[in-house]
C-alpha positions in Angstrom: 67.3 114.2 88.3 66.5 116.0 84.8 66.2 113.2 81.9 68.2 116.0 80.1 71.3 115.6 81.5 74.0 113.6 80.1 77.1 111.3 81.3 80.4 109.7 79.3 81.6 106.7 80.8 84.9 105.3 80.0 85.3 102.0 80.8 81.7 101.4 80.7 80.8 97.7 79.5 82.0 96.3 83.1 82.6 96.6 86.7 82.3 99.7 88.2 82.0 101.4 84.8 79.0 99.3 83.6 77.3 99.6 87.2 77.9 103.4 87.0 75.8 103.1 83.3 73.3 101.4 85.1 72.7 103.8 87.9 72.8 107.0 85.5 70.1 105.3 83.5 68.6 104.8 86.7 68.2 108.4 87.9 66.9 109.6 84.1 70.7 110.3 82.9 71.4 109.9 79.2 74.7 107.5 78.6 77.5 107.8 76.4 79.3 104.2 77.2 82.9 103.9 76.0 84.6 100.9 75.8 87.2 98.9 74.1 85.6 95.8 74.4 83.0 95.9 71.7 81.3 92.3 72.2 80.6 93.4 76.1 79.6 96.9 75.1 76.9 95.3 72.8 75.7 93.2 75.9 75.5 95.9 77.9 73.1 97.8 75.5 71.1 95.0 75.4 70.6 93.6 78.3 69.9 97.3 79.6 67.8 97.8 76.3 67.4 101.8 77.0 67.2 104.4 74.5 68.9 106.8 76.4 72.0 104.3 76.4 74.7 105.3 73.9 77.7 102.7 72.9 81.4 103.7 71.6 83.5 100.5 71.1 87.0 102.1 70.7 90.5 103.0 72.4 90.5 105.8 74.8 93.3 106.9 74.3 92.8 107.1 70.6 91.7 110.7 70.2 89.0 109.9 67.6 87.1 107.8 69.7 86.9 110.5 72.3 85.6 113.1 70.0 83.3 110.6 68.4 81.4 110.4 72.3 81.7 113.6 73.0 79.4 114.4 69.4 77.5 111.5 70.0 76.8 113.2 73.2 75.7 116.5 71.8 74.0 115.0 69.0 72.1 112.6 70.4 71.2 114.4 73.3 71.9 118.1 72.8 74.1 118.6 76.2 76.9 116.7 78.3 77.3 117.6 81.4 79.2 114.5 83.6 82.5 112.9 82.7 83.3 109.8 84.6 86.8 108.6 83.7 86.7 105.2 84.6 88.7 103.3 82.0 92.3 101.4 83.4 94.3 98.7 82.8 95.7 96.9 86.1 99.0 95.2 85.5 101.0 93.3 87.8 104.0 95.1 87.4 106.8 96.0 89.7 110.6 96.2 89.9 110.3 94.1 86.7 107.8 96.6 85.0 108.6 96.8 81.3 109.5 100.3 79.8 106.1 99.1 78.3 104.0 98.7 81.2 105.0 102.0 82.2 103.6 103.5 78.9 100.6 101.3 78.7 99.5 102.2 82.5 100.6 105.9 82.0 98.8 106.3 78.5 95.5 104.6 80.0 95.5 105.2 83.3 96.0 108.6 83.7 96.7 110.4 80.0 93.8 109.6 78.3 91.5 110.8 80.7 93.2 114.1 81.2 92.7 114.4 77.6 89.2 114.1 77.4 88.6 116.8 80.1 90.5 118.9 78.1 88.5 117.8 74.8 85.2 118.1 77.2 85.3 121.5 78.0 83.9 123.2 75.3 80.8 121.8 76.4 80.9 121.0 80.1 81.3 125.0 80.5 78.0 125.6 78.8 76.4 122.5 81.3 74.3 124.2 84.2 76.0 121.4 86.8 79.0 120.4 85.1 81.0 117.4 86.9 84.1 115.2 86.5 84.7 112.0 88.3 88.0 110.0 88.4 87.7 106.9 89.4 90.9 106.2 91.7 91.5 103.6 94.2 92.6 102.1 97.9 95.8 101.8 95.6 96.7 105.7 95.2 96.8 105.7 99.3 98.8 102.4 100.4 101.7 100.5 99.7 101.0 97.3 97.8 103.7 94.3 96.5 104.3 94.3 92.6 102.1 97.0 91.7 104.7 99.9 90.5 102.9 101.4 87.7 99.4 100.8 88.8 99.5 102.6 92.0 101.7 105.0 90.5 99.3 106.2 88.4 96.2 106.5 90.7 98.4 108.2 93.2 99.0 110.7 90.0 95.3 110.6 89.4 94.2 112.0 93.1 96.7 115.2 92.3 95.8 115.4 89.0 91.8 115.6 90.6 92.6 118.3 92.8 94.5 120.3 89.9 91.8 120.0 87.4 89.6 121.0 90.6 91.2 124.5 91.1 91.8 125.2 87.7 88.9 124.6 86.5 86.5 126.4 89.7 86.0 129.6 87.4 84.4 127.6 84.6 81.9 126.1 87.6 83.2 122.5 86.8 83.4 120.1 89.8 85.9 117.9 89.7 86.6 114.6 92.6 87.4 111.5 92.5 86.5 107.9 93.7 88.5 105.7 95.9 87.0 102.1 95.6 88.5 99.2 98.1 88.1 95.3 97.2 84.5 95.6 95.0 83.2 92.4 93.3 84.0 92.6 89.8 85.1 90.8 86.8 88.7 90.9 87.6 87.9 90.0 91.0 85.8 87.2 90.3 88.5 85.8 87.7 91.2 86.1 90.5 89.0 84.0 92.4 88.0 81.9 89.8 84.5 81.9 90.3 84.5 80.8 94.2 83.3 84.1 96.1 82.2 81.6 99.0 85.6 81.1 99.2 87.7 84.0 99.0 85.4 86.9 100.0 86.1 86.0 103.7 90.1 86.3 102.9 89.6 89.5 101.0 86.9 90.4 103.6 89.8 90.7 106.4 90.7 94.0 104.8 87.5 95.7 105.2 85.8 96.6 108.6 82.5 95.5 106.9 84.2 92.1 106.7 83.0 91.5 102.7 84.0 92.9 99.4 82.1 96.1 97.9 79.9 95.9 95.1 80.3 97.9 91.4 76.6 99.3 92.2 78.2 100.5 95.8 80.5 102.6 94.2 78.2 103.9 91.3 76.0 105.3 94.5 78.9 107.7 95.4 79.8 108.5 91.8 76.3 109.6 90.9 76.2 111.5 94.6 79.2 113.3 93.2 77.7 114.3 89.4 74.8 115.3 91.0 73.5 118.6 92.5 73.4 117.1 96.2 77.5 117.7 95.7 77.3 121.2 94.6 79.6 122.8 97.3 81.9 119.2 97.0 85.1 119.5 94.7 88.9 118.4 94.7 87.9 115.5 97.0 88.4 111.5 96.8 85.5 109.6 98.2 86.8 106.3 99.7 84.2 103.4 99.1 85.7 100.9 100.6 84.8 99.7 103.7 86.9 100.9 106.4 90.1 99.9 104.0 91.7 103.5 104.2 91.0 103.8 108.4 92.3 100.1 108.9 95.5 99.8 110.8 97.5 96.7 110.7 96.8 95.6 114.6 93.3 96.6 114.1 92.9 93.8 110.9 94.5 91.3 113.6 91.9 92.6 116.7 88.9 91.8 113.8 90.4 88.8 113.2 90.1 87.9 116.8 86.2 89.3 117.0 85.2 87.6 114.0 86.8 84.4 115.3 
């Protein structure tokens, strides 16, 4: 891939954000990282110590931090051409959700990243392979205890993909989205507190792969989708999750049974 092209990543300083960074770098993509967390941000840029690896420590949904990566984009590197919208907040919030946590998951979730393709277009029109990729999940698709406004929002996020898709066809601007299952991360890890050996075979049972994905699995199909492989791909979700999606309730028990 051309070292001229550029990505924003929301979201960037962990997880699936920091692994999609990683990958981009990888393939000779220029970075704009965003990030709220400023102290992993700075870790990120130096443990990747790359000159073509941008940091924003800010609020998405504060417009000003926006705009200040899509110029430090353009100035730094003269183009942008990939939008990933990774950046969420996952709150375990259900028929109890505050009026709050409705806001909060709306505002982050969904808002501020409709925002900055709006705020990107200016310059993803002149890109010669412009791409957007929302980062979704299993969540947008199934049924889950306690998790009203989370999987409220991503199911809003897969429309939202497909409506940015049409409308923005005539400009040339791909837009899909990115359907990850159980992956590895931070959160996960905390939720397990520390012990993988442990809990990766319970969390396993929900994937016909029989483990948990990892951030780098999912930044594969993210940078398949930016890139020029994808050209005639646009208004889809990519599920990376194992078999999650496909998985039927009897089939988790017949597994169960196989794997013994």
């Amino acid at each position: 891939m051309s070292s001229k092209r550029t990505a924003i990543v929301t979201g960037g300083a962990s997880g699936i954000g920091a692994a999609c960074v990683r990958r981009f770098l990888k393939d000779g993509i220029s970075v704009i990282a965003v990030d709220l967390n400023e102290e992993l941000l700075k870790k990120v840029a130096s443990d990747l110590n790359n000159p073509n690896l941008q940091v924003v420590a800010g609020d998405i949904c504060d417009e000003k931090v926006r705009a200040k990566a899509i110029d430090l984009a353009i100035s730094k590197t003269g183009s942008f051409d990939i939008l990933v919208n990774n950046a969420a907040v996952f709150l375990l919030s259900g028929v109890d959700a505050s009026r709050e946590q409705w806001q909060k998951t709306f505002e982050v979730n969904l808002l501020a990243g409709a925002n900055l393709v709006v705020e990107s277009l200016p310059q993803l029109r002149k890109s010669a392979h412009p791409a957007v990729v929302n980062i979704a999940s299993i969540s947008a698709h199934r049924a889950q205890t306690g998790r009203w406004t989370y999987n409220a929002m991503k199911g809003a996020l897969l429309e939202l993909t497909k409506c940015q898709a049409l409308d923005l066809s005539t400009d040339r601007i791909r837009v899909n989205s990115v359907s990850p299952g159980w992956i590895w991360t931070e959160t996960l890890d905390q939720a397990a507190e520390g012990d993988r050996a442990k809990w990766e075979p319970i969390w396993g049972r929900y994937s016909m792969m029989s483990r948990c994905g990892e951030p780098d699995e999912v930044a594969a199909a993210v940078a398949w989708l930016a890139s020029s492989d994808a050209s005639f791909v646009t208004g889809a979700d990519l599920a990376v999750d194992g078999g999650y999606l496909a998985l039927s309730p009897e089939a988790t028990d017949t597994l169960d049974l196989q794997r013994g």
